[in-house]
Structures are given as structure tokens and as C-alpha cells.
N, C-alpha and C positions, 0 to 999 in steps of 0.2 A: 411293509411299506417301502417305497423307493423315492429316491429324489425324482422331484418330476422335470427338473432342468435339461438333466441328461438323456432322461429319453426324449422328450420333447426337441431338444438341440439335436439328436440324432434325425429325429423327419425334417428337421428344419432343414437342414444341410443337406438332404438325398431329394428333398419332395417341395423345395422352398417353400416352406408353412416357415408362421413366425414362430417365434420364442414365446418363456415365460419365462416369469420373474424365478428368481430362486426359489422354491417351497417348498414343505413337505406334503407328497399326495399320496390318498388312499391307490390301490391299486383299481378300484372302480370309478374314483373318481380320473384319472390318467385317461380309461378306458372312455366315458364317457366322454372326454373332452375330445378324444380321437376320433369318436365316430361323429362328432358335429364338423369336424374339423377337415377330415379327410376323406377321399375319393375309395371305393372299396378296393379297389387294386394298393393302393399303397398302405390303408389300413390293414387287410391280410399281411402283408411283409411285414407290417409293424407290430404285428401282437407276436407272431411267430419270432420276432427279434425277442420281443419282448419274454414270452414263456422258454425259450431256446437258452435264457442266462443260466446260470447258479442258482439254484435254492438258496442259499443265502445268501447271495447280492438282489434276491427280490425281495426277499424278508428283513431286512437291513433298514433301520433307524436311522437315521443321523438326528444325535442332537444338536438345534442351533447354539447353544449357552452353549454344552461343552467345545465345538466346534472355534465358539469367537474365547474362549479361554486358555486353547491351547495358541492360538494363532496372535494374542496380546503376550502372551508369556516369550513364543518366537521371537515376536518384535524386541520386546523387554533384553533379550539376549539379544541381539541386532545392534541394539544402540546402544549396549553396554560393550561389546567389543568394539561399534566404532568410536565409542568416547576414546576406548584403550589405547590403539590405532591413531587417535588424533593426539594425545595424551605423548606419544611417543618424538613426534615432531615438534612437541613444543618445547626447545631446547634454551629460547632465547626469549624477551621481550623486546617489546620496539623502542623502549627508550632506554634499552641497553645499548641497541644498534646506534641511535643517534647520541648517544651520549657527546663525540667530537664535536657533533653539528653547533652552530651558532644561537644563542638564546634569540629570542624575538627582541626582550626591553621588553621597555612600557609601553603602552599602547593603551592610546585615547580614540574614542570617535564622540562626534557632537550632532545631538539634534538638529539637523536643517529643515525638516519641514513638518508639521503635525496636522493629521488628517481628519476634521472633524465633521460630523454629520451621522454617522450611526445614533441608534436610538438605544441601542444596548448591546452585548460583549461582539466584539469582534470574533468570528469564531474561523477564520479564512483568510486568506488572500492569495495571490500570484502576479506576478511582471507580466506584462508584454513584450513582444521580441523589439517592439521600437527603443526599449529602457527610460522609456518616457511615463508611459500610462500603468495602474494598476488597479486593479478587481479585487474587490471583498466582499464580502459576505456576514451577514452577521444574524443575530438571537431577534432581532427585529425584525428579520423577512423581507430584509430589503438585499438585494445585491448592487450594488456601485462602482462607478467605471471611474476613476480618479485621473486627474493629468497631476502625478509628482510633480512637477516644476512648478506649478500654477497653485496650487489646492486645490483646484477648480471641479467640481463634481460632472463630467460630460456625460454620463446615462446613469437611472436609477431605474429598479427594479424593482416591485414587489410580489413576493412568492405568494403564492396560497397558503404557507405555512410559514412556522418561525422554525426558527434553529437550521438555518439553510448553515450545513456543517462543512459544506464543499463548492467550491469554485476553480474557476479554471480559463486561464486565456489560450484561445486557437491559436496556430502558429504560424499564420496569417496574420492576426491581430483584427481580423473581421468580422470575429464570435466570441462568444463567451458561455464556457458551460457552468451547470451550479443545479444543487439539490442536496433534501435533509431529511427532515423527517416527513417527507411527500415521498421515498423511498423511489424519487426515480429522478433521472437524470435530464434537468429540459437544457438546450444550448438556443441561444438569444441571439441572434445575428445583428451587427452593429453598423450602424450608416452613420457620413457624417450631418446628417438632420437630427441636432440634439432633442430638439421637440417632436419627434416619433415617436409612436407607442410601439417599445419594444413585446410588449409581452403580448400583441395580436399576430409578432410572426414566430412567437415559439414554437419551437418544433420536443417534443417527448421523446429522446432517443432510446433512455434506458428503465428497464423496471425490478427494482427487486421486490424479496419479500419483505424484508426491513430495512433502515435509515440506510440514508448513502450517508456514507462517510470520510470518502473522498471521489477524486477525478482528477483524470488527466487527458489529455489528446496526447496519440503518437503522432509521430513525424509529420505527420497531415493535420490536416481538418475533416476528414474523412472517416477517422477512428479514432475512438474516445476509450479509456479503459475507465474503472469505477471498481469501487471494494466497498460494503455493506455489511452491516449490523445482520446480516445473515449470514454470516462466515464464507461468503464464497467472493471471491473477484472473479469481472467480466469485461471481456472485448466485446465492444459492440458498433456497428456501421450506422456510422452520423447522417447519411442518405435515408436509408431503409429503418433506421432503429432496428435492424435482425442481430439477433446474438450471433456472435463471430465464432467464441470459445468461453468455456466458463471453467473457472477453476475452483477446486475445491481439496482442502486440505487443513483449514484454520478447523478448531473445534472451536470458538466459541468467533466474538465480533471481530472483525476488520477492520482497524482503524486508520491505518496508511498504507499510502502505497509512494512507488517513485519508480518512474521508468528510466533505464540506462542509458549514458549522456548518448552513445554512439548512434550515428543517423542510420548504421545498418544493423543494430543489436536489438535482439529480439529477446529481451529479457527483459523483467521488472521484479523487485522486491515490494514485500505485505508487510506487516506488520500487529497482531492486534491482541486480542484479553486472553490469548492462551500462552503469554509468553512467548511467543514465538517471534521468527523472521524468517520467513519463507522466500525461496529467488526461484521465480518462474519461468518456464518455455513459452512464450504465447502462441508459436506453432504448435507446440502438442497439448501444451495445456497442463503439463506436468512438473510439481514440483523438483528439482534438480538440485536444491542444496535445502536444508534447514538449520536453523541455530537457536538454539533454545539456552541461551543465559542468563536471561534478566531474570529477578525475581518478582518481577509485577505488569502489568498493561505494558505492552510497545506503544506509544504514541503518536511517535515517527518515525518515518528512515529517509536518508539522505545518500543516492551512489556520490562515492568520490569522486572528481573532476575522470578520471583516468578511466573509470568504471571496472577498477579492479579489486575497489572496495564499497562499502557502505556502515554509516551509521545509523545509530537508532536512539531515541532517548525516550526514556521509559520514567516510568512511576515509582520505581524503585530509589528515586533520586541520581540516577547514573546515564550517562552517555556510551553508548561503547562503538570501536571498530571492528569490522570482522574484513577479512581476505576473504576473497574467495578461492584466488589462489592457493592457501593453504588451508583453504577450509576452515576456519577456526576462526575466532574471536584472538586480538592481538591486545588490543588496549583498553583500559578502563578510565575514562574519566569524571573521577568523582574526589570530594570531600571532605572527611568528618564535619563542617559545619554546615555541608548543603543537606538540609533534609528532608526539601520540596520536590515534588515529581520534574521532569524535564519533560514540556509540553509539544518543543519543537526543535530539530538542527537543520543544519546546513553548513557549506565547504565556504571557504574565498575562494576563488576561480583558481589559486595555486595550489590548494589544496593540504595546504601546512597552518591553517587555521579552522579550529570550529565551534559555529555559533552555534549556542545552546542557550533558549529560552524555557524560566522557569516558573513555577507557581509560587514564589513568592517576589512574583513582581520583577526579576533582573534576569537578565542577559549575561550568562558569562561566556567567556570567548577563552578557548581553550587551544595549544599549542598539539597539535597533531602527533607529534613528533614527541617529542619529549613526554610529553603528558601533565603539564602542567598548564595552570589559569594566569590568563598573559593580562584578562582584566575583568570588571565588571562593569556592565554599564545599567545605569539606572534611567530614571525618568517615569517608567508607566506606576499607573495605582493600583494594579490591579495585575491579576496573571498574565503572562503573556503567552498567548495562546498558538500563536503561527510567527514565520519570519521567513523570509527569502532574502537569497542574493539578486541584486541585479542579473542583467544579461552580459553587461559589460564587466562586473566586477568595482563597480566604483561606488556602489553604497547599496545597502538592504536597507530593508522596511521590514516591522514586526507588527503586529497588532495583538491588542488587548482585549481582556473584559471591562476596562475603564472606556471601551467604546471610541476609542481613538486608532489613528494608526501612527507611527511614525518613522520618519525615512532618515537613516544617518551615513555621513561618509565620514572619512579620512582628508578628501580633500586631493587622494589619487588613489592610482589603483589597488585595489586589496587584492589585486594578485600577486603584489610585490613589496612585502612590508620590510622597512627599512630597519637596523636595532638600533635602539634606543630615539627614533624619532618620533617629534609629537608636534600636535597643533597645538599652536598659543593664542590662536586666535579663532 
């Protein structure tokens, strides 16, 4: 028996016939498929290629299981010398480096505004680029377009399904994408006639085989990326709904994603239940870095303001950084008493603070640098499920499964926290 890939890839390439998949074929079955397939001129060249080998490169087995055994065991030796290799550079930690640097203090922020109208857990949200209006999503199947300043609910949404686990504002601020366990992507275009029926001009951009799980638009309104309960992320064109690039590399679900701050960087980081954090090419479509530390779900990732790093925070009760720069994982931050999953992060626009929402209901806000918990902030009842910074830097919003959202500041920018200053009022 022979691999039929090889010969078949041989007429492909001299006689443009297509391919076939990889398999193992009888020698009569090869033959038969040759003569439905090809003209008798290049069928004579082809058999005579064919009986013209070795006796034993035609009699030659390949087994598939031995074949995918020796080539997991290669890998196995691959990422056991590049652990060694990266194991080598790590001579230092980062709150070694900052040790001189200045502490933060204490640090307060306070409730300013609470977002009510969900019907149940908030499971989403996102800014608009005005730093005005925000989108969520939630287990009730409704999506809602919020004016922060106001409360004021200006569009509502209901999905075909519940558990809409993903939202997104265009960057425009003209659209709004969102989808869950309907496993495809619809984007809502938004007018200012509040009493419009948005959902007669949805458009269905993306489709997977299982839940979306998240979504983002790049630099446009014109391409949307999306990661799914089928282990793959995908680029897709918000005109045409055509798949752009699809990636694949996650072995189990996909839970986040976050494309990198840069208006001309063609990268984004995944997240999802194989442990992993994969940073993607979306020109090729190929994974380019991986980090596998947690010990449980990635839940989220966050690029740093600079986009020369990113967080993630996981089930494992920890947050962590990694460089890409030096490839590796730099800091850990975690506990002995937290010993709830971390459900969501995010930078302050300076990128020496990081908010980490958790399932036991609080927000800690963690020093970058250093590696220690600058505070906690309370208020929701319930897990806290997502958070964003502003666009400005001057207050996020988180949202719950207690079905609320809420928006907090400082009172100035959080890209520039002062030490030891506080609100008293």
C-alpha cells in the first residue's frame, strides 16, 4: 500500500488535477481513482511513475497512530527545550526591577452611576469611542445601548436566544455587534430615532459551529474578529459576512480575545479552557507566540496600553503578565486569600494599574509594577462578570450577574494616579 497523497500531489502539480486529503490507499484503489480522473496521456505517465518506484516504497504502510506518536513526542521535546531556553532569561522579576519605584497609597474610587434594566446576569459590555455611551449584553437576550451620564437606556435589543455572551461597539459608534449561544455574529446599526426597530435591519455577519464567545471590530467598522466555543477565532468582512482568515490552534473553547492597541498592528491575543494564550498574525492566520501558565480556563486577556504586553485572568484565582518581548510570563498576581476565579481585567490608560474582576463579587485593582493589591472595591452582589476602561481613562464600568452595571471614577484621570491621594467626598 502507498500514501495516496503523494502520488496524487505528484499529477496535481504536472497535470493540474486536484489533491486529496491525506489517506491511506489500496494500490487499486489509487488506480481507479486515476482513471476517472485523468486524460489517457497523463494516466500512462502516471502509472509508469508509479510501477518505475522501489518495491518497497510501494509496499510501504504508514501507520496513522504510530505516525501522530512519534510527531507528539517531537513536540513534547520542542517545548521542553523551549521552556529550558526561556527558563534561562529569567534572571530577574519585575518587582525586583521596580523595587526604587514609588508605591501607589491608597486608592479609592466610588460609585457614580448604576445601570439598571437587565433582566438577569450581565454577561458583556464595551465603551464607545464618544466615552459617553455603553453596550451590554446579558442572560436575558436583550442587548442595550446605555448613555453613562444619563442612565438613560437609548436602544434595546432582543436576541433570538439568551445568554448573548458577547458585545461590541463599532468604532464609529454607528453599530453595535453581539451574539451567544445563536453561535453567530449579528451587528445592529444604530440611528438617532430611538424608537426604530433595530432588529429589522440586522445584518448576520459571522457563523460558527458553537457559542460566540466573544467580538471585536478592528480599526474599522468594516471587520469584526469573533472567538467561539469551537476552538477556532475568525476574521470576517462586516459588508459581505465572507470569512477573511480563520485561526486555529485552541484544543478546546475560546473564551477571549483583545486585539492590540496599535492602529497599524496586526495582532490579537485568545484566551480559552485549554489553558492557553495564544497571540495571533491575522495576516497569516498563524499563531506566533503561545503561553501556557495558568492552571485552569483563561477567561480574559487584556494588551497593555503599549501593546508590548498582556494580561489574562483565569479560574485559577490569579491574574498574570506576560512580555512578549521576552516571551515569557513576568508577574503573578495573586493571594493566599483570593480563592475565586478572576472573571475579567483591564490596564488604566498608564498602564501601572490592573483591574481584576472577580467571582466572589469584588474588584481588586492591582499595582503593575510592584505586584501588589493597591485596593478593593466592593458594591456588586453577585460575580462580576466583565469591566472596561473608559476611552478616556477617567472611570470604567463592570458589570454583574446581580444584573446591574456600574460606572466608577476617581474624579480624574486614571492614567495618572497620585500616592497617597483620595476622594472624601
Amino acid at each position: 500500500m502507498v500514501e495516496g497523497k503523494t502520488i496524487l500531489s505528484f499529477f496535481a502539480s504536472n497535470f493540474s488535477c486536484i489533491s486529496c486529503e491525506p489517506r491511506v490507499l489500496s494500490l487499486q484503489n489509487i488506480l481507479s481513482l486515476l482513471f476517472f480522473l485523468l486524460p489517457a496521456s497523463a494516466l500512462t505517465t502516471g502509472i509508469y511513475m508509479i510501477f518505475s518506484t522501489k518495491p518497497e516504497m510501494a509496499t510501504q504502510e504508514i501507520q496513522p497512530n504510530e505516525t501522530l506518536t512519534n510527531l507528539k513526542a517531537e513536540s513534547d521535546t520542542l517545548k521542553t527545550k523551549l521552556e529550558d531556553e526561556r527558563a534561562k532569561l529569567h534572571d530577574v522579576e519585575l518587582h525586583q526591577v521596580a523595587e526604587k519605584v514609588d508605591g501607589l497609597g491608597q486608592f479609592i474610587m466610588k460609585t457614580r452611576r448604576t445601570l439598571k434594566g437587565h433582566g438577569n446576569k450581565v454577561l458583556c459590555m464595551d465603551w464607545c469611542k464618544d466615552k459617553r455611551r455603553i453596550v451590554s449584553s446579558s442572560q436575558d437576550g436583550k442587548v442595550i445601548v446605555w448613555d453613562a451620564f444619563t442612565t438613560n437606556k437609548e436602544h434595546a435589543v432582543t436576541m433570538p436566544c439568551t445568554w448573548v455572551m458577547a458585545c461590541a461597539y463599532a468604532p464609529s459608534g454607528c453599530a453595535v455587534a453581539c451574539g451567544g449561544l445563536d453561535n453567530k455574529c449579528s451587528v445592529y446599526p444604530l440611528s438617532l430615532d430611538k424608537n426604530e426597530n433595530l432588529a429589522a435591519k440586522k445584518k448576520s455577519v459571522a457563523m460558527h459551529t458553537n457559542y460566540l464567545s466573544a467580538c471585536s471590530f478592528t480599526n474599522s467598522d468594516m471587520q469584526i474578529l469573533t472567538s467561539s466555543g469551537d476552538g477556532t477565532c475568525a476574521l470576517w468582512d462586516v459588508e459581505s459576512g465572507q470569512l477573511l482568515q480563520s485561526f486555529h490552534g485552541h484544543a478546546a473553547d475560546v473564551l477571549c480575545l483583545d486585539l492590540a492597541p496599535s492602529e497599524t498592528g496586526n495582532t490579537f491575543v485568545s484566551g480559552g479552557c485549554d489553558k492557553k494564550a495564544n497571540v495571533w498574525d491575522m495576516r497569516s492566520g498563524q499563531c506566533i507566540q503561545s503561553f501556557e501558565t495558568h492552571e485552569s480556563d483563561i477567561n480574559s486577556v487584556r494588551y497593555y496600553p503599549s501593546g508590548d504586553a498582556f494580561a489574562s485572568g483565569s479560574d485559577d484565582a490569579t491574574c498574570r503578565l506576560y512580555d512578549l518581548r521576552a516571551d515569557r510570563e513576568v508577574a503573578i498576581y495573586s493571594k493566599e486569600s483570593i480563592i475565586f476565579g478572576a472573571s475579567s481585567v483591564d490596564f488604566s490608560l498608564s498602564g501601572r494599574l490592573l483591574f481584576g474582576g472577580y467571582n466572589d463579587y469584588t474588584i481588586n485593582v492591582w499595582d503593575v509594577l510592584k505586584g501588589t493589591r493597591v485596593s478593593i472595591l466592593f458594591g456588586h452582589e453577585n460575580r462580576v462578570s466583565t469591566l472596561r476602561l473608559s476611552p478616556d481613562g477617567t472611570a470604567f464600568c463592570s458589570g454583574s450577574w446581580d444584573h446591574t452595571l456600574r460606572v466608577r471614577d476617581r474624579g480624574y484621570h486614571l492614567g495618572y494616579i497620585p500616592k497617597r491621594t483620595t476622594l472624601s467626598g
